[in-house]
Backbone as JSON Lines, residues from 0, in Angstrom:
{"i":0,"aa":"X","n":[275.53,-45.72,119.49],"ca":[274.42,-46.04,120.38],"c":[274.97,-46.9,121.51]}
{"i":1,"aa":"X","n":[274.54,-46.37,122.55],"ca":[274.94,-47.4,123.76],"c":[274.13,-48.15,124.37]}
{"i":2,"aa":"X","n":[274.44,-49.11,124.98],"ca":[273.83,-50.67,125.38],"c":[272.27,-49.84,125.68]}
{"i":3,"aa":"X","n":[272.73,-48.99,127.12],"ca":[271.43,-48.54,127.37],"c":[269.94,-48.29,126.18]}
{"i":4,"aa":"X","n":[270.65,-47.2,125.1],"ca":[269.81,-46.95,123.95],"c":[269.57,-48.12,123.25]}
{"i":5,"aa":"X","n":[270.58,-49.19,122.65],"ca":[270.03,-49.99,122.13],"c":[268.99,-50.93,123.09]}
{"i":6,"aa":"X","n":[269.26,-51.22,124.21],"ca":[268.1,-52.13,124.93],"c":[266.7,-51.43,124.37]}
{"i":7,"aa":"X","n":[266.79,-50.14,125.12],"ca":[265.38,-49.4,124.9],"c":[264.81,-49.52,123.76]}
{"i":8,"aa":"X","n":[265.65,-49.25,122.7],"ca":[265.18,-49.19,121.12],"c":[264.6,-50.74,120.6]}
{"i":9,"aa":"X","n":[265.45,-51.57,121.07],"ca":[264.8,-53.32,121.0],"c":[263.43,-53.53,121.74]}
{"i":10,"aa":"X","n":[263.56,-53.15,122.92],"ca":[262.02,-53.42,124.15],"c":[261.22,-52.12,123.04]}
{"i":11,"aa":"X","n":[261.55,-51.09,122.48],"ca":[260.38,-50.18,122.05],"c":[259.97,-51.22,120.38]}
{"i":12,"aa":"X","n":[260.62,-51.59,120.0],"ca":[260.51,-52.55,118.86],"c":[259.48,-53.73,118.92]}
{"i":13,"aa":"X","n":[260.18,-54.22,119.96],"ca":[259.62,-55.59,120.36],"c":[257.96,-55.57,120.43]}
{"i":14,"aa":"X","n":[257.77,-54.68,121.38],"ca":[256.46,-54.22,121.72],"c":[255.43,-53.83,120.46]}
{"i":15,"aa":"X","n":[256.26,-53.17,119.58],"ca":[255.38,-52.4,118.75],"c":[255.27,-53.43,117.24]}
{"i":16,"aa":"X","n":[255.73,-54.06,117.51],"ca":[256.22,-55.02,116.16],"c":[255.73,-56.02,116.37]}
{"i":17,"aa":"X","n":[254.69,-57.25,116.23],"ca":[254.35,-58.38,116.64],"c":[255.01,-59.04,116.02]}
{"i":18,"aa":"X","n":[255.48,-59.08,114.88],"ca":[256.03,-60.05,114.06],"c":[257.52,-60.13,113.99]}
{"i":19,"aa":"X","n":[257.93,-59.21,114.99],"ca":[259.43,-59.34,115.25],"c":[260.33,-60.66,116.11]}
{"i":20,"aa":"X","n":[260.85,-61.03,115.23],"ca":[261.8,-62.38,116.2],"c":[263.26,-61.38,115.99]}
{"i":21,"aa":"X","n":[263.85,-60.76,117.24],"ca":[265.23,-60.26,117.66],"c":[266.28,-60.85,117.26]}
{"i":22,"aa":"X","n":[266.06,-62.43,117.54],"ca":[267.24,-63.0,116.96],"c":[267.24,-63.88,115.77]}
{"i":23,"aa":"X","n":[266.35,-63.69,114.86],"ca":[266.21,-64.18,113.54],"c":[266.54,-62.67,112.98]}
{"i":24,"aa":"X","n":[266.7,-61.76,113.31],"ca":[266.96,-60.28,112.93],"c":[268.46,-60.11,112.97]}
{"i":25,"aa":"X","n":[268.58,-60.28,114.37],"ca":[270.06,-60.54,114.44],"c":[271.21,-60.93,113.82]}
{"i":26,"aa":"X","n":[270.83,-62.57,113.45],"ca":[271.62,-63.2,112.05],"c":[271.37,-62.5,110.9]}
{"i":27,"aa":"X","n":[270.45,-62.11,110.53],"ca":[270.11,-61.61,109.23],"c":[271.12,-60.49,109.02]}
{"i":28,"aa":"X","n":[270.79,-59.64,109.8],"ca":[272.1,-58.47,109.94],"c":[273.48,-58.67,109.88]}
{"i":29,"aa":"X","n":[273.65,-59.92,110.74],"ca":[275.06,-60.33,110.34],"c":[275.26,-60.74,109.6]}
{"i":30,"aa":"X","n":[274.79,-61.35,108.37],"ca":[275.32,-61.62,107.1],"c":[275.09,-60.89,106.24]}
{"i":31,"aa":"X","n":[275.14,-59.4,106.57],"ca":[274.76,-58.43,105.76],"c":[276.29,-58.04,104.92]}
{"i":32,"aa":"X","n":[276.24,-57.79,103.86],"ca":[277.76,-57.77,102.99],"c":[278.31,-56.66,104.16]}
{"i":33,"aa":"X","n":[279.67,-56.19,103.48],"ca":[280.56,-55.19,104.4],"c":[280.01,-53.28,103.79]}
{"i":34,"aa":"X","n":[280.0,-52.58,104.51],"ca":[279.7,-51.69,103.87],"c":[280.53,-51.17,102.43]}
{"i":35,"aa":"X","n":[281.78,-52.0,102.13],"ca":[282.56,-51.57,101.05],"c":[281.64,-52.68,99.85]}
{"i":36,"aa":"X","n":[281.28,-53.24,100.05],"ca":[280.43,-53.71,98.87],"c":[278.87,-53.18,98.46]}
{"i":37,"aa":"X","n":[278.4,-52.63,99.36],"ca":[277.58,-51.54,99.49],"c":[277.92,-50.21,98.08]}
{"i":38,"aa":"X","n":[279.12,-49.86,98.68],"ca":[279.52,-48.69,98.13],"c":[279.51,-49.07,96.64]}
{"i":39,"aa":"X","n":[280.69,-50.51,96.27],"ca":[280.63,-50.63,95.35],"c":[279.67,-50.72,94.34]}
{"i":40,"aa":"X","n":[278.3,-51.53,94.35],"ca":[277.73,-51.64,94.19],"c":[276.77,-50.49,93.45]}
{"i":41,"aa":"X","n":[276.66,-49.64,94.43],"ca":[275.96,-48.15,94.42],"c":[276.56,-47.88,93.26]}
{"i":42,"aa":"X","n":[278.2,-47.79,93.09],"ca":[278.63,-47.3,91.96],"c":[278.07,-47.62,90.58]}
{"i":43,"aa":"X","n":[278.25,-48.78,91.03],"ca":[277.76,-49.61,89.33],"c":[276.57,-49.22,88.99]}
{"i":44,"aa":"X","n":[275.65,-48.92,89.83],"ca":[274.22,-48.51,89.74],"c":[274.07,-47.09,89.2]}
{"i":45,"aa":"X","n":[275.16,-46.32,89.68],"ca":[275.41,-44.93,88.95],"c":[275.75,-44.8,88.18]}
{"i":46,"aa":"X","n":[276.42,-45.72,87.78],"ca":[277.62,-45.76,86.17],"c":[276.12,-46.32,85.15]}
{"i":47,"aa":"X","n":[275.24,-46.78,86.12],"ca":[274.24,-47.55,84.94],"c":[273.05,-46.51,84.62]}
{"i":48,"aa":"X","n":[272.98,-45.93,85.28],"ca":[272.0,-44.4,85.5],"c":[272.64,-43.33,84.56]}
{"i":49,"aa":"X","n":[272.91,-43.51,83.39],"ca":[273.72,-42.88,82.21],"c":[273.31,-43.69,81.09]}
{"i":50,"aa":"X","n":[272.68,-42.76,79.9],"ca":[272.0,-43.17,78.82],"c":[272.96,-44.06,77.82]}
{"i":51,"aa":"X","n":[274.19,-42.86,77.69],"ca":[275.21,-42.95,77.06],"c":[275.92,-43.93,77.26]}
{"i":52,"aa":"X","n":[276.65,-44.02,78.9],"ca":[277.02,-45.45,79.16],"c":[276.5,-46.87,78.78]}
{"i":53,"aa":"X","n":[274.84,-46.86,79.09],"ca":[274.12,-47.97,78.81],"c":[274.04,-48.32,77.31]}
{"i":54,"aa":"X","n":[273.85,-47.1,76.28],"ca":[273.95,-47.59,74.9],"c":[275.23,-48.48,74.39]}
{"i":55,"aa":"X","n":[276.65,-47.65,75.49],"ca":[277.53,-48.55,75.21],"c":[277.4,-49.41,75.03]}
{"i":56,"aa":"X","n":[277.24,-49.78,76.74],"ca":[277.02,-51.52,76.97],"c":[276.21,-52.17,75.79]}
{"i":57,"aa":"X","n":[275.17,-52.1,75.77],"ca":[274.28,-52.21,74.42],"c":[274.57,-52.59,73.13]}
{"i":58,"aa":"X","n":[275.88,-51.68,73.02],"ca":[276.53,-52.33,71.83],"c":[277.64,-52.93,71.61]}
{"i":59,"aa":"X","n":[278.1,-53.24,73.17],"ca":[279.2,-54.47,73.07],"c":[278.55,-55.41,73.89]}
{"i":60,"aa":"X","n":[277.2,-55.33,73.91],"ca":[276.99,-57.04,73.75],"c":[276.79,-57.16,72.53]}
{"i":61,"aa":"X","n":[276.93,-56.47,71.45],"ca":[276.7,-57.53,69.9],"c":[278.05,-57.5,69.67]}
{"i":62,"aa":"X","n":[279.46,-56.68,69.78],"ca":[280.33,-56.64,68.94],"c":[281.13,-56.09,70.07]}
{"i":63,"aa":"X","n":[282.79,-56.77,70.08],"ca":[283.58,-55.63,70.85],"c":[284.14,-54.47,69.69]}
{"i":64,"aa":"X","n":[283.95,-53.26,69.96],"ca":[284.01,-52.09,69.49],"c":[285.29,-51.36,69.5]}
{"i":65,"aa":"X","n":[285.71,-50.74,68.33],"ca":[286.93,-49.43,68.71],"c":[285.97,-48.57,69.41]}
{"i":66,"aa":"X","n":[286.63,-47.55,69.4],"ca":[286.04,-46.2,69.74],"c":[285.39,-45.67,68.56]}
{"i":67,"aa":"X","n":[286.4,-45.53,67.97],"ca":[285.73,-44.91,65.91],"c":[283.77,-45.52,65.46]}
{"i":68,"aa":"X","n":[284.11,-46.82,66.44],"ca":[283.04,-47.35,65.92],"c":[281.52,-46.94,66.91]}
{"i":69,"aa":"X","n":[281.76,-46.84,68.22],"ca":[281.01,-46.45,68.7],"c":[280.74,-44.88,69.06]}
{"i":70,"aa":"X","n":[281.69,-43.82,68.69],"ca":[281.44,-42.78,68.13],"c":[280.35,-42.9,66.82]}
{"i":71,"aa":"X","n":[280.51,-43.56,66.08],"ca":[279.81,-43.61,65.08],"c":[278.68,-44.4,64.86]}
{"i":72,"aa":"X","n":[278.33,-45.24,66.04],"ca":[276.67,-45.82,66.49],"c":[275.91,-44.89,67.01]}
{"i":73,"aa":"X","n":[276.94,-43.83,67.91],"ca":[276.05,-42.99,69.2],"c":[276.23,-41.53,68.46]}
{"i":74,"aa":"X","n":[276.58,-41.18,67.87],"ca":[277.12,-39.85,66.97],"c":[277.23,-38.86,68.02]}
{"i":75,"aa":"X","n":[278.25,-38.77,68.84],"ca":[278.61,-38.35,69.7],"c":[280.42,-38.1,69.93]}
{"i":76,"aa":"X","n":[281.3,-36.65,70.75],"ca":[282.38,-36.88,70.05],"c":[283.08,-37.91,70.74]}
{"i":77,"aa":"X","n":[284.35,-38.1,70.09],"ca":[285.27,-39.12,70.7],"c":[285.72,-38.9,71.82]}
{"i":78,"aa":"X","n":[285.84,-38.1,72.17],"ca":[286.5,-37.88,73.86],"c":[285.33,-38.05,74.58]}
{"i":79,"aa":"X","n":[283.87,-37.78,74.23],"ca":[282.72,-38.06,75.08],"c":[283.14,-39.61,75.69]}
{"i":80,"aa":"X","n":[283.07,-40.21,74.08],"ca":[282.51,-42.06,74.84],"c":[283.93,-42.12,75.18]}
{"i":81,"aa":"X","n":[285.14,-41.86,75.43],"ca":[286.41,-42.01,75.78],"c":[286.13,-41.97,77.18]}
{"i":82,"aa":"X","n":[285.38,-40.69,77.84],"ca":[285.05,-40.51,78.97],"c":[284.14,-41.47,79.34]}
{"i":83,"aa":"X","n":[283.81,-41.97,79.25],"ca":[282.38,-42.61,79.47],"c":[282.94,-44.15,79.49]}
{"i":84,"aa":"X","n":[283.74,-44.56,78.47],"ca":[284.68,-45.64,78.25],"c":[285.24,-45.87,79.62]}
{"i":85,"aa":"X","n":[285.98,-44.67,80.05],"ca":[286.72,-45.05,81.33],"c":[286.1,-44.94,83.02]}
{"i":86,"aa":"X","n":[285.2,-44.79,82.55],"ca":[284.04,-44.65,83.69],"c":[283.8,-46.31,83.93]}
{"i":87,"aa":"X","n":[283.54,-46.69,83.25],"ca":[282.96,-47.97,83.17],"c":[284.28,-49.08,83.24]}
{"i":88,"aa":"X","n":[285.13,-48.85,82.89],"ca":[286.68,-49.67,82.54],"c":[287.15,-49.65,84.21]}
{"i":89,"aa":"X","n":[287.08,-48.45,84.85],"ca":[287.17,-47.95,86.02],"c":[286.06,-49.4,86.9]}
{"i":90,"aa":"X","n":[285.42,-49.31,86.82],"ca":[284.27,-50.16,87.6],"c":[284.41,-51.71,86.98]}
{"i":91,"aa":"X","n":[284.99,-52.11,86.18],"ca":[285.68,-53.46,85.48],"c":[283.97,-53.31,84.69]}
{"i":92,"aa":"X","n":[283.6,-52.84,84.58],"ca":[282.19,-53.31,83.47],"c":[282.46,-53.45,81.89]}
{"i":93,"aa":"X","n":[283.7,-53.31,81.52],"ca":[284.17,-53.14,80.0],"c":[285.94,-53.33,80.08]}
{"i":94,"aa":"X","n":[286.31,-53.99,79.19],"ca":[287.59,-54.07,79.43],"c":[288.53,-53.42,77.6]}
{"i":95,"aa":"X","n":[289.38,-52.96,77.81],"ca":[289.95,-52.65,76.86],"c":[291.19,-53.62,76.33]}
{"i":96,"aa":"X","n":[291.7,-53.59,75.31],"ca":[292.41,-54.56,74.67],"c":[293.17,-53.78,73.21]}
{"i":97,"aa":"X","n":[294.59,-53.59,73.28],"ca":[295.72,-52.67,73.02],"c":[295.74,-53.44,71.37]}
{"i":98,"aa":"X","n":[295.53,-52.86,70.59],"ca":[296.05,-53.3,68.67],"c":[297.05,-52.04,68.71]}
{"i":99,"aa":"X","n":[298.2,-52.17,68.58],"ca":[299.22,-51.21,67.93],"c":[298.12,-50.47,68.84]}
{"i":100,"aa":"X","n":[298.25,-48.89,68.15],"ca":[297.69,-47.73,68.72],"c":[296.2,-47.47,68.87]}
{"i":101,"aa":"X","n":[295.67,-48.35,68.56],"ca":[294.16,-48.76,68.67],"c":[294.01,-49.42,69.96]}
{"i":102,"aa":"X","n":[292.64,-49.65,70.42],"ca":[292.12,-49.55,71.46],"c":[290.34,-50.46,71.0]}
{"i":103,"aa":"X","n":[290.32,-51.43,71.33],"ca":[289.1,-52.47,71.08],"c":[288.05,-52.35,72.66]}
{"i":104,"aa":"X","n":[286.98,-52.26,72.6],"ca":[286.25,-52.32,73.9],"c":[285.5,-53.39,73.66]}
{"i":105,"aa":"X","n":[285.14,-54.15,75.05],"ca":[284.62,-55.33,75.4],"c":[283.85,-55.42,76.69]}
{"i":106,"aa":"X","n":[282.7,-56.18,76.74],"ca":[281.77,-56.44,78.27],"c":[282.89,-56.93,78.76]}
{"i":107,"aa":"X","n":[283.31,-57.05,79.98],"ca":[284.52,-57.27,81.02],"c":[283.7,-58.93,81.23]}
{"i":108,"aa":"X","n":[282.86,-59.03,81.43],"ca":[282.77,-61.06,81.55],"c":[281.23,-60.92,81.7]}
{"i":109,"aa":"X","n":[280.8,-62.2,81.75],"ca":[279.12,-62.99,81.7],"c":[278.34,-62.4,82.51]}
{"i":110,"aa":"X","n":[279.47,-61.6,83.62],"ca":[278.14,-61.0,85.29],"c":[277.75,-60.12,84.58]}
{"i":111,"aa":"X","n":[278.69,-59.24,83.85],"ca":[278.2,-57.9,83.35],"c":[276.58,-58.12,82.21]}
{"i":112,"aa":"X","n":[277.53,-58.94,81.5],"ca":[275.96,-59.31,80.12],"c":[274.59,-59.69,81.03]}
{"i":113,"aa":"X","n":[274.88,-60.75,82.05],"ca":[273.8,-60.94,82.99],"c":[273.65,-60.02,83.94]}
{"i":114,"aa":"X","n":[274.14,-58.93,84.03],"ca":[273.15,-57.86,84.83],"c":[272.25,-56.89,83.71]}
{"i":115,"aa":"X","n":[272.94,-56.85,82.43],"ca":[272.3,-55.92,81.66],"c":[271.25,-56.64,81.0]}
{"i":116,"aa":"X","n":[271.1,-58.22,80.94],"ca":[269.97,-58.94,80.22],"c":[268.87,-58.73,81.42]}
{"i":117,"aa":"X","n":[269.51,-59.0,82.22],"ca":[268.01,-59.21,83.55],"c":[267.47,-57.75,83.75]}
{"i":118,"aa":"X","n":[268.33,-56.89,83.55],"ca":[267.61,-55.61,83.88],"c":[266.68,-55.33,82.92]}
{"i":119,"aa":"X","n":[267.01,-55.41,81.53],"ca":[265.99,-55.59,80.42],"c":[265.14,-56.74,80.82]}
{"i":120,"aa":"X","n":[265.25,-57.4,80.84],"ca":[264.46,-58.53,81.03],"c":[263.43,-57.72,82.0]}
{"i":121,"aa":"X","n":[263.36,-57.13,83.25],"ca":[262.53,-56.49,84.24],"c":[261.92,-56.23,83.96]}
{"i":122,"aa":"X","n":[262.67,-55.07,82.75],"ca":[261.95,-53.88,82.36],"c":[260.86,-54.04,81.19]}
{"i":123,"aa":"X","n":[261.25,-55.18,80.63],"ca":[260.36,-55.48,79.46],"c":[259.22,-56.28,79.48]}
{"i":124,"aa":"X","n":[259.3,-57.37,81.04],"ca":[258.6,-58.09,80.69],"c":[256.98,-58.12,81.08]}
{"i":125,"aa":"X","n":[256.54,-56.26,81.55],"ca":[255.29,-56.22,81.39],"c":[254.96,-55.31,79.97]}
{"i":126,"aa":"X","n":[255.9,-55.07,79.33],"ca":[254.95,-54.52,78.07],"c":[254.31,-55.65,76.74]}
């Protein structure tokens, strides 16, 4: 957009908007995150838009889990939550942790548990 268009588009704003202050708009915009946190973000929101994923989570907030074990909460096969494992490991929402040839899963830290309590929390607290 060029100066010209944006002027116009501000004076067509201005006019039509009573409650518009331009430069209380202005700042606001500029402290808007970068669009790469945007993106990120979105992700996590997609990774959370998965039943399967979320039961994960679900069950490593009570316990960090093998795989064996959460195959066997979700009865689902092992390469499923493997996939699903690294979806989320991928996005730091779960972290893994090496026994000999075993493989332990874990909430990756406190943001994660506190995004999945508050979202329950949302969701629950009109029923």
């Amino acid at each position: 957009m060029d100066l010209k268009d944006y002027i116009a588009k501000t004076d067509f704003i201005t006019k039509t908007c009573e409650h518009l202050n331009p430069d209380e708009m202005d700042e606001i915009i500029m402290r808007l995150p970068r669009k790469r946190l945007f993106t990120n973000i979105s992700n996590i929101f997609k990774a959370l838009n998965n039943q399967t994923r979320l039961k994960i989570l679900f069950l490593l907030l009570e316990k960090d889990m093998f795989v064996c074990e959460l195959t066997y909460a979700l009865d689902i096969s092992q390469s499923a939550i493997s996939h699903q494992l690294q979806i989320l490991k991928n996005l730091d929402l779960v972290r893994a942790n090496k026994y000999g040839r075993y493989t332990i899963y874990s909430i990756a830290d406190d943001h994660v548990k506190h995004l999945i309590n508050q979202c329950t929390e949302h969701v629950t607290e009109n029923y």
